[in-house]
C-alpha positions as CSV (number, residue, x, y, z in Angstrom):
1,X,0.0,0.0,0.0
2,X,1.3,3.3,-1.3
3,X,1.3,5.5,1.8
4,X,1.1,9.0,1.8
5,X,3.6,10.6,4.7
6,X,1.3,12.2,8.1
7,X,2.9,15.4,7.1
8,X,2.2,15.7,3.2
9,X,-1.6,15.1,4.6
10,X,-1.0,17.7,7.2
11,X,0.2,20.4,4.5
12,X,-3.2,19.5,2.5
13,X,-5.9,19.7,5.0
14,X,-4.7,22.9,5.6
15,X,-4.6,24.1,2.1
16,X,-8.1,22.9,1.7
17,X,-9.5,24.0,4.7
18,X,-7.6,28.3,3.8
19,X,-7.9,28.5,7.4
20,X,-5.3,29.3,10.1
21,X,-4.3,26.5,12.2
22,X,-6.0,27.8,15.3
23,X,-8.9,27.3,13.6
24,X,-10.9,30.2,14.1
25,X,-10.3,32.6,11.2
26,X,-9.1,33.3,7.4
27,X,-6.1,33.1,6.5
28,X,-4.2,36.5,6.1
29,X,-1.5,36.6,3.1
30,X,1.1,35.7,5.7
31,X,-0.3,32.4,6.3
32,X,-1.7,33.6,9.7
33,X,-5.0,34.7,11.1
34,X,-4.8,38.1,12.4
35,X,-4.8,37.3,15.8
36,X,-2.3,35.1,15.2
37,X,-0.5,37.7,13.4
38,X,-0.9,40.3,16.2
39,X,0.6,37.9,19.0
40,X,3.6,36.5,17.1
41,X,5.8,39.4,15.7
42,X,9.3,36.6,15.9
43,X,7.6,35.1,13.0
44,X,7.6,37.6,10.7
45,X,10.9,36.2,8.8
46,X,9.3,32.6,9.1
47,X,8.5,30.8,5.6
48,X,5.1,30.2,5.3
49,X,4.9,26.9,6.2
50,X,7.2,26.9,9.1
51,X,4.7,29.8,10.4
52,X,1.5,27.9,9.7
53,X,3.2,24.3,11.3
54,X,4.7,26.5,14.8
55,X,3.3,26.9,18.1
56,X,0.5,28.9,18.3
57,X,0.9,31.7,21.1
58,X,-0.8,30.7,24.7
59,X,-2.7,33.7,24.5
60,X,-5.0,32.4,21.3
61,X,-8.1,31.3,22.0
62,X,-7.9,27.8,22.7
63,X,-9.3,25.1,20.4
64,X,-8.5,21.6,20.5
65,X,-7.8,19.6,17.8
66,X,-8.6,16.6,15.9
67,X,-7.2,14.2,13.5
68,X,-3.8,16.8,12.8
69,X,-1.9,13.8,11.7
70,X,-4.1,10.4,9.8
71,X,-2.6,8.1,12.2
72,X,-4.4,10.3,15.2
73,X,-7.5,8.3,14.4
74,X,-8.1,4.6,14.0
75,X,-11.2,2.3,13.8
76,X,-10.8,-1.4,13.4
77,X,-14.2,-3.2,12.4
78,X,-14.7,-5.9,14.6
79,X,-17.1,-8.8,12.9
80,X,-19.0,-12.3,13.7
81,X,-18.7,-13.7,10.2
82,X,-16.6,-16.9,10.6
83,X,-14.2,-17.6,7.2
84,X,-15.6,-21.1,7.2
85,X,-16.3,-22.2,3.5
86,X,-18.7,-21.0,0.6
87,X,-19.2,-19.1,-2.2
88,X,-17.9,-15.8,-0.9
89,X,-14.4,-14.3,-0.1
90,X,-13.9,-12.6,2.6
91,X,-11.1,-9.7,2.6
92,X,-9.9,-7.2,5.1
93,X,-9.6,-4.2,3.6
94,X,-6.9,-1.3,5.3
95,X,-7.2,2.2,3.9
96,X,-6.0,5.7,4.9
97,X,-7.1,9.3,3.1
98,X,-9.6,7.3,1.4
99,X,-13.5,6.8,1.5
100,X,-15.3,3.2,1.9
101,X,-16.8,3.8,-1.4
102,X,-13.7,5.1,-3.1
103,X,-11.9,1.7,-2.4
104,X,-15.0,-0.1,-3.4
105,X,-15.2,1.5,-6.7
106,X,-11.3,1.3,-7.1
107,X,-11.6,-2.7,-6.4
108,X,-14.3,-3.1,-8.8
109,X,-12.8,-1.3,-11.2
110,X,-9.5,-3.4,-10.8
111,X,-11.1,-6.7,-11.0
112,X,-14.1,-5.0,-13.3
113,X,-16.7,-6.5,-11.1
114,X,-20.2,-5.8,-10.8
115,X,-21.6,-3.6,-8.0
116,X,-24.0,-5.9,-6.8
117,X,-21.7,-8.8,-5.9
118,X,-19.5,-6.1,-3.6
119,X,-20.7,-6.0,0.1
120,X,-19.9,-4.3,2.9
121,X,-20.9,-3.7,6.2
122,X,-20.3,-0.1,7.1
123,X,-18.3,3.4,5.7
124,X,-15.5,4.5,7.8
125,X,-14.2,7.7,7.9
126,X,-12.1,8.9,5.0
127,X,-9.4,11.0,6.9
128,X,-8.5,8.2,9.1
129,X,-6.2,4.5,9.3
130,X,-9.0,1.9,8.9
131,X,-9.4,-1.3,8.9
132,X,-13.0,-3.4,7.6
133,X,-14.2,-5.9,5.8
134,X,-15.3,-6.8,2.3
135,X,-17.1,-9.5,0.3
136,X,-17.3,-11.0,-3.1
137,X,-19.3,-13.3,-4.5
138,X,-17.1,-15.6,-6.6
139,X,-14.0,-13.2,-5.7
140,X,-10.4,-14.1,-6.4
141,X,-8.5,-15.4,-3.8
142,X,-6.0,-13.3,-3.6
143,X,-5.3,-9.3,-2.2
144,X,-3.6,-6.4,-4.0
145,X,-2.5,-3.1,-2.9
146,X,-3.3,0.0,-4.5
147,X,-2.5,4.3,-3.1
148,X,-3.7,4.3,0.5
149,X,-5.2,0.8,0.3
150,X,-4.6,-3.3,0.7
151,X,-6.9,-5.7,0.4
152,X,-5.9,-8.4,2.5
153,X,-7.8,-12.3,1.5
154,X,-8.8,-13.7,4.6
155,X,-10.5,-16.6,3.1
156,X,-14.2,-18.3,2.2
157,X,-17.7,-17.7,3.6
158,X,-21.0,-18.8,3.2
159,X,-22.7,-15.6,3.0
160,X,-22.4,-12.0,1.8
161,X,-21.1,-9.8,4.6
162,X,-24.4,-7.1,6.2
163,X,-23.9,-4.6,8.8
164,X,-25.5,-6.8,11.3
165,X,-22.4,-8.6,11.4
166,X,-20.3,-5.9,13.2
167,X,-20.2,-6.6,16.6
168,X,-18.3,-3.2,17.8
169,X,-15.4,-1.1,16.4
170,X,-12.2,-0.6,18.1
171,X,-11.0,3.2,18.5
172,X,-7.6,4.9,19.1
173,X,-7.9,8.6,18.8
174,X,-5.5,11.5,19.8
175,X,-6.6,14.9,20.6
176,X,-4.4,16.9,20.5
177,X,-3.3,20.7,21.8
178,X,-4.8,20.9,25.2
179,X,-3.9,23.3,27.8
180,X,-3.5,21.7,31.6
181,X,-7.3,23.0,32.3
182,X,-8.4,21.1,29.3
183,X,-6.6,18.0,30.3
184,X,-8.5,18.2,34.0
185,X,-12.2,18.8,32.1
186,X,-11.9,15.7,29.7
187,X,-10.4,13.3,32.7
188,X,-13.7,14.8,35.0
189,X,-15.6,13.9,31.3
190,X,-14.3,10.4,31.6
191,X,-16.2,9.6,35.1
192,X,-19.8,10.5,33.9
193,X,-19.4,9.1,30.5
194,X,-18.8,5.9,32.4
195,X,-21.6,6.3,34.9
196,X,-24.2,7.9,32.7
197,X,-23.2,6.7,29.0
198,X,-23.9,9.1,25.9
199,X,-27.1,10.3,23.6
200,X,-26.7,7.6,20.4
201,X,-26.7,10.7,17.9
202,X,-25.7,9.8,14.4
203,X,-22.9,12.1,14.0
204,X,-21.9,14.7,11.2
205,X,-20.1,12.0,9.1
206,X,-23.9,11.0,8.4
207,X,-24.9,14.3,6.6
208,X,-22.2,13.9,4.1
209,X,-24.7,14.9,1.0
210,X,-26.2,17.9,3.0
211,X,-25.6,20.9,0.9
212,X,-25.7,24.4,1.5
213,X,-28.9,25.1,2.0
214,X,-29.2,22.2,4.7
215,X,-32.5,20.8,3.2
216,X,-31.8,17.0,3.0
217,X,-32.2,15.4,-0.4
218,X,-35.0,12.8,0.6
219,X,-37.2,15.4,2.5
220,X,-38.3,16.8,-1.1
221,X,-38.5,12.9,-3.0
222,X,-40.3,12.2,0.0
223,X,-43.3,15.4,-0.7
224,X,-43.3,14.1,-4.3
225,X,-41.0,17.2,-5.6
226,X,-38.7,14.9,-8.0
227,X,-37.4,18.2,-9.7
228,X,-35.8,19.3,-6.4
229,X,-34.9,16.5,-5.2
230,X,-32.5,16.2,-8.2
231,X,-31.7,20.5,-7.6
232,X,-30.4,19.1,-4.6
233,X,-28.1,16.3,-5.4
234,X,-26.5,17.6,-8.8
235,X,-26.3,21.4,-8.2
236,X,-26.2,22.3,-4.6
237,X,-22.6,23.4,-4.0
238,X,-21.3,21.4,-1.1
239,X,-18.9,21.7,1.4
240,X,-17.1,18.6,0.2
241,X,-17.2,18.9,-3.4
242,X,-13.7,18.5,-5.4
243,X,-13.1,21.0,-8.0
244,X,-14.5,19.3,-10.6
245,X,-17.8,18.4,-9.3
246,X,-17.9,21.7,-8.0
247,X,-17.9,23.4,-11.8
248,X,-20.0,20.4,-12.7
249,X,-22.6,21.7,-9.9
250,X,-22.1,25.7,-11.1
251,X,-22.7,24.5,-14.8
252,X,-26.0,22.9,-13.6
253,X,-27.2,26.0,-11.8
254,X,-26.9,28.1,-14.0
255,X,-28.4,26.3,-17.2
256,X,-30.4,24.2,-15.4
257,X,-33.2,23.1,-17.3
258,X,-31.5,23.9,-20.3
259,X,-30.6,20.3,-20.9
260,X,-29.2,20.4,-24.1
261,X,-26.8,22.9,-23.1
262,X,-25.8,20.9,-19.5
263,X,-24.6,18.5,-22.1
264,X,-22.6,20.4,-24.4
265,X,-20.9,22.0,-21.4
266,X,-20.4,18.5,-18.9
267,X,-19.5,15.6,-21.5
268,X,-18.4,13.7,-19.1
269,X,-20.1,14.5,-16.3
270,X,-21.1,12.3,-13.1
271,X,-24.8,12.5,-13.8
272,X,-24.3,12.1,-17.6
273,X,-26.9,9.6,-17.8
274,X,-29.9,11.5,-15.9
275,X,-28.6,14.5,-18.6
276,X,-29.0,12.5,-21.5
277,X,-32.0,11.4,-20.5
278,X,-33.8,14.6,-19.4
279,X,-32.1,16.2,-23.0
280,X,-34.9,13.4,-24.2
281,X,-37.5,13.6,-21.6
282,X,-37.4,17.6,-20.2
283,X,-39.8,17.6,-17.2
284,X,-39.9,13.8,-16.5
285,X,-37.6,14.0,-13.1
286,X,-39.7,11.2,-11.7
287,X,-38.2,8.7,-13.9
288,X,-34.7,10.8,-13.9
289,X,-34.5,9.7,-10.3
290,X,-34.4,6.3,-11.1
291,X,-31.0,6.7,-13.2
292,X,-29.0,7.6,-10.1
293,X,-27.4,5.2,-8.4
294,X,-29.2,2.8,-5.7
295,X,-26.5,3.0,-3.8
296,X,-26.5,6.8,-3.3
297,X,-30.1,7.0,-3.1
298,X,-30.1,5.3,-0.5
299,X,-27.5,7.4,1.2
300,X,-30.0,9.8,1.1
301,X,-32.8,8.3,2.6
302,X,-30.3,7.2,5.2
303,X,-29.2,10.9,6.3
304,X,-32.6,12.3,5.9
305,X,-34.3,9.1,8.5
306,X,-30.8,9.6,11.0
307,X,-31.3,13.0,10.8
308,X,-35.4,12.9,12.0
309,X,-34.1,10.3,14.3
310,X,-31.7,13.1,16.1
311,X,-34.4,15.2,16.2
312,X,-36.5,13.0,18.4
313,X,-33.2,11.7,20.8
314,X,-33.1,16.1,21.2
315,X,-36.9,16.7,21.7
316,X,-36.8,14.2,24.5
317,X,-33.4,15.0,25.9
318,X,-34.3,18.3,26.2
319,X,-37.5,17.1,27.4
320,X,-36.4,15.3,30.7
321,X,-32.7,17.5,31.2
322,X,-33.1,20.4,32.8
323,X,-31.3,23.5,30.2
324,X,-27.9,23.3,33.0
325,X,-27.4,19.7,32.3
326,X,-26.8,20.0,29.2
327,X,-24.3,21.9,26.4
328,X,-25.4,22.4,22.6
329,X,-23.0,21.3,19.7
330,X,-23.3,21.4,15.7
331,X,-24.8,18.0,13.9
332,X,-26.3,18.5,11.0
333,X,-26.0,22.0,11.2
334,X,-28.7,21.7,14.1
335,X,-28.2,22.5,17.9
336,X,-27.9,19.4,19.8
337,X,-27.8,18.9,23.5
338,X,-25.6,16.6,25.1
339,X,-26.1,16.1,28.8
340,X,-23.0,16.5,31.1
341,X,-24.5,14.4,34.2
342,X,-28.0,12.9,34.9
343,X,-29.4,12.3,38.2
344,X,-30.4,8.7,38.9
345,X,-34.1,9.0,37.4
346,X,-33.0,10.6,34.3
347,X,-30.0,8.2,33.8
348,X,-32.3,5.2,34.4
349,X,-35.3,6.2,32.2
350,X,-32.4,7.1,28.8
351,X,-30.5,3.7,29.1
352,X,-33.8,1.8,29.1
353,X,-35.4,3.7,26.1
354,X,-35.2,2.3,22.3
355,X,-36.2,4.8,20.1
356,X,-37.6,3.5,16.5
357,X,-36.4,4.9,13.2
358,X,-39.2,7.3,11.8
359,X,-40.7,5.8,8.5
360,X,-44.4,5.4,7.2
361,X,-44.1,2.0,8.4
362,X,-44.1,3.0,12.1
363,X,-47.1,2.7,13.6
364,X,-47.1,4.0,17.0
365,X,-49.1,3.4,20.2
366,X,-47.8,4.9,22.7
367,X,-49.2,8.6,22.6
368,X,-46.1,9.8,24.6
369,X,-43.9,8.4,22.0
370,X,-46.4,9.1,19.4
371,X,-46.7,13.0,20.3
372,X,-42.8,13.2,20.3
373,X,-42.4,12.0,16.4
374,X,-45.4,14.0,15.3
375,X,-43.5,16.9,16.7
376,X,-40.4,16.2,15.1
377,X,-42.0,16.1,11.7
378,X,-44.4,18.6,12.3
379,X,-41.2,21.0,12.5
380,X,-40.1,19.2,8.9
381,X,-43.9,20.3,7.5
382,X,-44.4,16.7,7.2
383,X,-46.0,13.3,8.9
384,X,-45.1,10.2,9.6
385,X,-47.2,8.9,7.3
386,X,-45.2,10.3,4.7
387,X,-41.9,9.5,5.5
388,X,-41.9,7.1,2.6
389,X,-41.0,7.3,-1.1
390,X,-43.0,6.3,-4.0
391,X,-40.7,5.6,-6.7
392,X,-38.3,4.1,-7.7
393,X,-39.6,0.9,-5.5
394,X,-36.0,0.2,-4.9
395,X,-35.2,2.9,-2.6
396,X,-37.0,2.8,0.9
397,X,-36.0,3.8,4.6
398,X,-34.7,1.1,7.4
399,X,-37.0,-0.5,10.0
400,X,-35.6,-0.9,13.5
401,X,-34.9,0.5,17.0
402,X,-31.9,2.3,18.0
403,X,-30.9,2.8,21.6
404,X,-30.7,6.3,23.5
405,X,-27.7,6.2,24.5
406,X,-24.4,4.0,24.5
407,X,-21.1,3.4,26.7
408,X,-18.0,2.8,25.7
409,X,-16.2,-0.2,26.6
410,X,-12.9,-1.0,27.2
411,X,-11.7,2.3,27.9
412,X,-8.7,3.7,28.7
413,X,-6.8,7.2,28.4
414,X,-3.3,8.2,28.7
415,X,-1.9,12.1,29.0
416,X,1.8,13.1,27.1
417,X,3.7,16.0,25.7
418,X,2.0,17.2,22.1
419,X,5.3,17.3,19.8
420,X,3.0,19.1,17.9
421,X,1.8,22.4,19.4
422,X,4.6,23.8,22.2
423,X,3.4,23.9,25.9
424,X,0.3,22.0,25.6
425,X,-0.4,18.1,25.8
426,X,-2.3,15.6,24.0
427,X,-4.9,12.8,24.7
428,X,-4.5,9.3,23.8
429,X,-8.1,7.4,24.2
430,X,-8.7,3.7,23.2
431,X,-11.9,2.5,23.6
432,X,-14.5,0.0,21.5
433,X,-18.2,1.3,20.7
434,X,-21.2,-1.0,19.5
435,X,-22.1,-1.6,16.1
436,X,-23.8,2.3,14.7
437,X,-22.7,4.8,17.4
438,X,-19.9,7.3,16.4
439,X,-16.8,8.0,18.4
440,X,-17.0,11.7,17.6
441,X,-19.9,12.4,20.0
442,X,-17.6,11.0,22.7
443,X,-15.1,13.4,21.6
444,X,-17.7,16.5,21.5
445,X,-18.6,15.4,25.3
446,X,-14.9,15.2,26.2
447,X,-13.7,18.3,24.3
448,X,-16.0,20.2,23.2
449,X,-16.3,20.8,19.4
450,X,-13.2,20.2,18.0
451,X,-11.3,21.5,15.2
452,X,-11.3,19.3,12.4
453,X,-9.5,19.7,8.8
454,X,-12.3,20.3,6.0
455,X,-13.2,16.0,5.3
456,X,-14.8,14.7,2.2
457,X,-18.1,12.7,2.7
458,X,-17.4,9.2,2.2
């Protein structure tokens, strides 16, 4: 596996994200936000990078920091499915700087295989070392490596690998550039994490195809509004967009509709297929739909039902939390509380509760439960009834209960020097979660909201 160095990665983020590396402004022309700039007059003769990479002055604002270097955050998938004979091979597959569906595509395309005989049983974060597994139907048995990935062959199975499968995922994350009063808050953190677990949120790596606007892609295909719903996917500039899909995304703004000219300008553009066929059919979205992938659409469905989800874990949060027991942070671009410690009623009443995915499907009894979900969609102009989507008859949202809140097992939590940012330290944490639950929200109880570099979706 081609590797690409922690601090050629570093350099990147950083470019991407043009922001200083405290995190909390634009970058001047010197590299430095004007803060920055203001407190460190000795680094006036600095090249830019040597400015950007030093110590940030103690009298910043503080703002701790995440994933600085790839190898600061690891996930290992942990599975149940025994390599014990069949038609399937089972592989491990180890990737850094790279999505899930990246390496999927990049395996299919080097074996040419088709999608449907791929599985997998969960995405993992792209700016991250991790490790997962993968099956093919009928798959050679054999690995290869490839630039940030290997694909390991473990061996033969019975069946296609589902997400069921995962029995918890193994963590070691850093945070680093913490000041001594930082250090003391997080290890205090520790105890009532333990004691009174954390809300199940799904976490921003969820949201991945929220655009700008912050209307999620299924709400519209939901209410019937195909033409949106497309708006949304192919021209809504978003945060995560490379350069070429974001031209591809300002080309379909502005001659939207105007299909023949979409095609003259993208000939090779991702959605080349719903283009040709709208150049054909102008107005007929509803079968346009159709011609994106399955796989994405449901990606959508699966941000838009998490995100309703959240919604409900907040509503009733807030609901039995009084406002001091709790702080707000950012998911989804929507104010979520996390509570810092629950009495003994309150911590009882969260760990027994299951809270069911909204969908048309749900039919609920309980008019406590009931009153909460209308709620929630009645904020989203909808009901429950129509959380559902007509066509294509491919595409539909997941059944099931999800639990309110979730501990982290195994856990333990060392304290050293940062070699990266003078006078402060960093936090080593190692810890397994179960199957679904996102060791971000961990790190938003322990640290606040921390700065991250810009990440793609995955």
């Amino acid at each position: 596996m081609k590797i690409i160095t922690s601090a050629q990665v570093e350099r990147l983020n950083k470019r991407r994200a043009k922001i200083c590396s405290c995190g909390t402004d634009r970058l001047a022309r010197c590299g430095l936000c004007r803060l920055c700039r203001a407190n460190t007059p000795s680094r006036r003769h600095m090249s830019k990078s040597k400015r950007i990479d030093a110590a940030l002055p103690l009298c910043h604002a503080r703002r701790m920091k995440l994933k600085r270097l790839v190898e600061d955050f690891q996930v290992e998938e942990q599975i149940s499915l025994p390599a014990d004979g069949g038609p399937y091979a089972l592989y491990r597959l180890r990737k850094q700087s790279l999505g899930t569906l990246e390496a999927i595509e990049a395996i299919r395309r080097r074996w040419n295989l088709p999608r449907d005989i791929v599985a997998f049983a969960g995405l993992k974060d792209k700016h991250a070392l991790t490790a997962q597994y993968v099956t093919i139907h009928g798959g050679p048995r054999r690995g290869f490596q490839q630039t940030n990935f290997e694909l390991q062959y473990v061996g033969q199975t019975s069946r296609p690998i589902h997400a069921s499968d995962i029995t918890a995922n193994r963590f070691e994350l850093m945070i680093r550039g913490l000041a001594a009063d930082d250090v003391g808050t997080a290890e205090k953190a520790l105890a009532s994490i333990v004691t009174d677990g954390l809300p199940n949120y799904f976490d921003n790596q969820r949201f991945g195809s929220l655009g700008e606007s912050g209307e999620f892609i299924a709400r519209p295909w939901c209410l019937g509004d195909y033409e949106r719903t497309l708006w949304l996917a192919m021209a809504e500039p978003n945060v995560h967009d490379r350069p070429a899909e974001r031209d591809e995304r300002q080309v379909l703004r502005v001659h939207w509709g105007d299909w023949g000219k979409c095609r003259e300008r993208l000939p090779r553009s991702s959605h080349q297929n719903v283009i040709e066929y709208l150049t054909r059919r102008p107005g007929d979205f509803r079968r346009a739909i159709a011609l994106v992938r399955q796989d994405l659409r449901s990606l959508w469905l699966a941000a838009f039902q998490s995100h309703l989800w959240n919604q409900v874990l907040a509503t009733f949060i807030s609901q039995i939390c009084k406002p001091e027991q709790y702080t707000s942070h950012q998911i989804a671009r929507r104010a979520m509380p996390l509570f810092n410690e629950l009495d003994d009623s309150q911590r009882e009443r969260l760990a027994a509760t299951l809270l069911p995915l909204p969908s048309a499907r749900l039919h609920l009894e309980d008019e406590p439960l009931k009153s909460l979900y209308d709620q929630v969609l009645a904020a989203e102009g909808m009901e429950l009834r129509q959380v559902r989507v007509k066509y294509p008859r491919d595409s539909f949202f997941s059944k099931g209960e999800r639990a309110a809140i979730f501990r982290p097992g195994d856990f333990q939590h060392q304290v050293a020097a940062d070699e990266l940012y003078e006078a402060r330290q960093k936090l080593c944490l190692r810890f397994t979660l179960p199957r679904g639950s996102y060791a971000t929200i961990l790190i938003k109880r322990l640290a606040g909201d921390v700065e991250e570099p810009l990440a793609d979706a995955d």
